[in-house]
C-alpha positions in Angstrom: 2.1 -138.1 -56.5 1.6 -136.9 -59.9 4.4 -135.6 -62.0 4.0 -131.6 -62.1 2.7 -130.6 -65.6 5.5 -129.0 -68.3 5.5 -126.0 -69.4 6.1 -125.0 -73.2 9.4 -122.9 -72.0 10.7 -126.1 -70.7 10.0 -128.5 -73.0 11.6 -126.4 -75.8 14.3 -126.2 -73.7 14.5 -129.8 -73.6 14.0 -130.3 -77.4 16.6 -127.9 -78.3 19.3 -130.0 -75.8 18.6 -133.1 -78.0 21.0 -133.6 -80.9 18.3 -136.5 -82.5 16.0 -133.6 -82.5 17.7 -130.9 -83.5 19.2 -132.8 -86.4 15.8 -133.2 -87.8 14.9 -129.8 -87.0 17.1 -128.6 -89.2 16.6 -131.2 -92.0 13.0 -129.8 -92.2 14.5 -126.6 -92.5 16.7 -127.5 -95.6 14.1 -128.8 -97.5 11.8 -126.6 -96.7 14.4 -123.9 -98.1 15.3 -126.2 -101.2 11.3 -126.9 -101.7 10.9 -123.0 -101.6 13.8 -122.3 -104.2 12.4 -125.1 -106.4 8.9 -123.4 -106.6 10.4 -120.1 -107.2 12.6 -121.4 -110.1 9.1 -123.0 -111.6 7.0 -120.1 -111.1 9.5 -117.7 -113.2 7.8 -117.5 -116.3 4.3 -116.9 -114.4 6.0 -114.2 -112.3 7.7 -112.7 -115.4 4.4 -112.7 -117.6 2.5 -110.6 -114.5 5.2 -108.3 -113.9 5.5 -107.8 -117.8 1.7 -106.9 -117.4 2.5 -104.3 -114.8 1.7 -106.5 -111.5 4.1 -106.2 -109.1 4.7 -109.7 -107.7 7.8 -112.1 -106.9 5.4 -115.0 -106.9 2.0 -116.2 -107.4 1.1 -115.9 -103.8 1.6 -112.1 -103.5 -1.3 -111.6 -106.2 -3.3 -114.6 -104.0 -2.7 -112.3 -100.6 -2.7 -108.8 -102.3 -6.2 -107.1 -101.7 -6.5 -105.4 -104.8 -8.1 -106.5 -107.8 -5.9 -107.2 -110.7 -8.2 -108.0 -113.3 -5.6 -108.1 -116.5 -3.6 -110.9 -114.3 -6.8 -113.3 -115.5 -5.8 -113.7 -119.7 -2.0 -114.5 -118.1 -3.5 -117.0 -115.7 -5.8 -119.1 -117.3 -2.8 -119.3 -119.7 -0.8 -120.9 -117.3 -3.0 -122.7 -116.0 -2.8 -125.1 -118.2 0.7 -125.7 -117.7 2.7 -128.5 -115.8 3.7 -126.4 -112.6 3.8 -128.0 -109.2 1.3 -128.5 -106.7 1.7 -125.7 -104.7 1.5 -123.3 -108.0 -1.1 -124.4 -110.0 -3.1 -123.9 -106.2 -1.7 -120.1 -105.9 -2.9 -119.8 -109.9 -6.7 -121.2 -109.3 -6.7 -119.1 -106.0 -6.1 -115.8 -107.8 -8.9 -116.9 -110.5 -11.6 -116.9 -107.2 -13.0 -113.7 -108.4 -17.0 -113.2 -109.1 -15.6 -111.5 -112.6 -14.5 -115.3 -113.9 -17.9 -116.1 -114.4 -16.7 -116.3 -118.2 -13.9 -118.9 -117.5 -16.3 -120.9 -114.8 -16.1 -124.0 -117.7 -12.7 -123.9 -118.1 -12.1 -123.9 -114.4 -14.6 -126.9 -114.0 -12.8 -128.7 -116.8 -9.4 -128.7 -114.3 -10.8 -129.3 -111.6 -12.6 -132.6 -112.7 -9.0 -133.2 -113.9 -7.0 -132.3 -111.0 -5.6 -135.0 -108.8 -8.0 -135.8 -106.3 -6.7 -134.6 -102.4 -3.9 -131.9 -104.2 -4.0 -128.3 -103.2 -4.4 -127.7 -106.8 -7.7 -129.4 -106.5 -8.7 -127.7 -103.5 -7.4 -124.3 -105.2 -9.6 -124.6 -108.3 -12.9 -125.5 -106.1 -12.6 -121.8 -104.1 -12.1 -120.3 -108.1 -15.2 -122.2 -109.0 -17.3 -121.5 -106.1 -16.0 -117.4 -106.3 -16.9 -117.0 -109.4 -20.0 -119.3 -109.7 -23.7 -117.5 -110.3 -27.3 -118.8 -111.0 -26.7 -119.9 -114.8 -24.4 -122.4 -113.8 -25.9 -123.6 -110.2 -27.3 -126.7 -111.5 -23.9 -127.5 -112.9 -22.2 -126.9 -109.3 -24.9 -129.0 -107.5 -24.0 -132.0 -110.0 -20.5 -132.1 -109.0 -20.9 -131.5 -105.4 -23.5 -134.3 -105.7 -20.5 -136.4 -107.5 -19.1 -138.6 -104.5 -16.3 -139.2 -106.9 -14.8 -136.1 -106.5 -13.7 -136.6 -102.9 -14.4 -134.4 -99.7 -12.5 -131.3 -101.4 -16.4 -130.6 -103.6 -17.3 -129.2 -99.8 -15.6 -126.3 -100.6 -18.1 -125.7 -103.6 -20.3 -124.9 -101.4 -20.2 -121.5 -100.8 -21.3 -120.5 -103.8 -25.1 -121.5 -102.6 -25.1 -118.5 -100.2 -25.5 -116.1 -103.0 -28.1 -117.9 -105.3 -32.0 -117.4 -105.0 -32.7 -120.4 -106.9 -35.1 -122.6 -104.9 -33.4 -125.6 -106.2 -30.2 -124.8 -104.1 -32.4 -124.9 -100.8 -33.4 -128.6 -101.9 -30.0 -129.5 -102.8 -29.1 -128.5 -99.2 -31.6 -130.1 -97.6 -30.2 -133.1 -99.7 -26.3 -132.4 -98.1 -27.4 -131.9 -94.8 -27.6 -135.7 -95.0 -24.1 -136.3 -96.3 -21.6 -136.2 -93.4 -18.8 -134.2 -95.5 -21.3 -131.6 -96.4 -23.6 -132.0 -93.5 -21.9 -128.9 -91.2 -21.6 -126.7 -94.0 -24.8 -127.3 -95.3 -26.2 -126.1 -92.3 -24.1 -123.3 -91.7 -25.5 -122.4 -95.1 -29.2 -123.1 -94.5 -28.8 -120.3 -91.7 -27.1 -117.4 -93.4 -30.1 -118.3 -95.8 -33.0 -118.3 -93.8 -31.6 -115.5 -91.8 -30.9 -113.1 -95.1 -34.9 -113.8 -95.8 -35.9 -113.2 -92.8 -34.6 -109.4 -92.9 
């Protein structure tokens, strides 16, 4: 006879009646908290130039979520960009550059994100900014480092910024992906929204 299936109720239930468990729980928690006032400490002086310009933010990732458009936070944060901030910071700081209106900072973006540890968020953070703010004069550029096995699975994210060119060079350069399994799926996904936009 097989044992009847639990259900989530119970095995939280169960979880929270285990001290080992509980114990850890609530060592996550704490540094979780500690990680979180860390970052907060770090991102003062960022947080302190934006408000200074008038953008009302207690940290980096309330301009990242905000849906407006704050195009006078973009002097303060290719500024500190180039500062030692941790991980999760420096990502928040590329992710609020992903805006088509950096097309003027796109080789000063490309120049940290060659530099950027490979596998960080800060690396993953600065390919989004380069693929938002990407257009055709520098598509040959962004195909070379996507080509660049070197620069790890996170150049996938590059991508994106083929589904807005008409250059007939990206549509070989896909056709090229589509046989790389990192960039095969989005490749393809790309190679639709393509042929479908022409098709119109």
């Amino acid at each position: 006879m097989k044992d009847k299936p639990v259900t989530a109720d119970e095995l939280l239930k169960r979880l929270h009646a285990d001290p080992a468990w509980l114990a850890a729980e609530r060592e996550r928690e704490r540094m979780f908290a500690e990680k979180r006032a860390q970052n907060a400490l770090a991102e003062a002086p960022l947080v302190a130039d934006l408000r200074s310009a008038g953008i009302p933010v207690s940290s980096i990732w309330d301009l990242v979520n905000d849906r407006r458009r704050w195009p006078r936070s973009f002097p303060i944060l290719l500024a500190h960009l180039d500062r030692p901030y941790p991980d999760a910071i420096r990502d928040g700081i590329a992710r609020a550059l992903a805006d088509p209106e950096l097309r003027f900072a796109w080789h000063i973006l490309a120049d940290h994100y060659l530099k950027a540890a490979r596998g960080s968020r800060t690396e993953q953070g600065l390919a989004v900014a380069l693929a938002n703010s990407a257009d055709d004069e520098v598509m040959p550029e962004l195909i070379a480092l996507v080509r660049d096995s070197s620069l790890g699975d996170c150049r996938g994210l590059l991508l994106d910024a083929l589904t807005r060119s008409r250059l007939s060079l990206v549509d070989d350069a896909l056709q090229e992906f589509l046989h790389v399994p990192t960039l095969a799926k989005e490749a393809t996904r790309i190679l639709k929204v393509r042929t479908s936009r022409r098709a119109r």
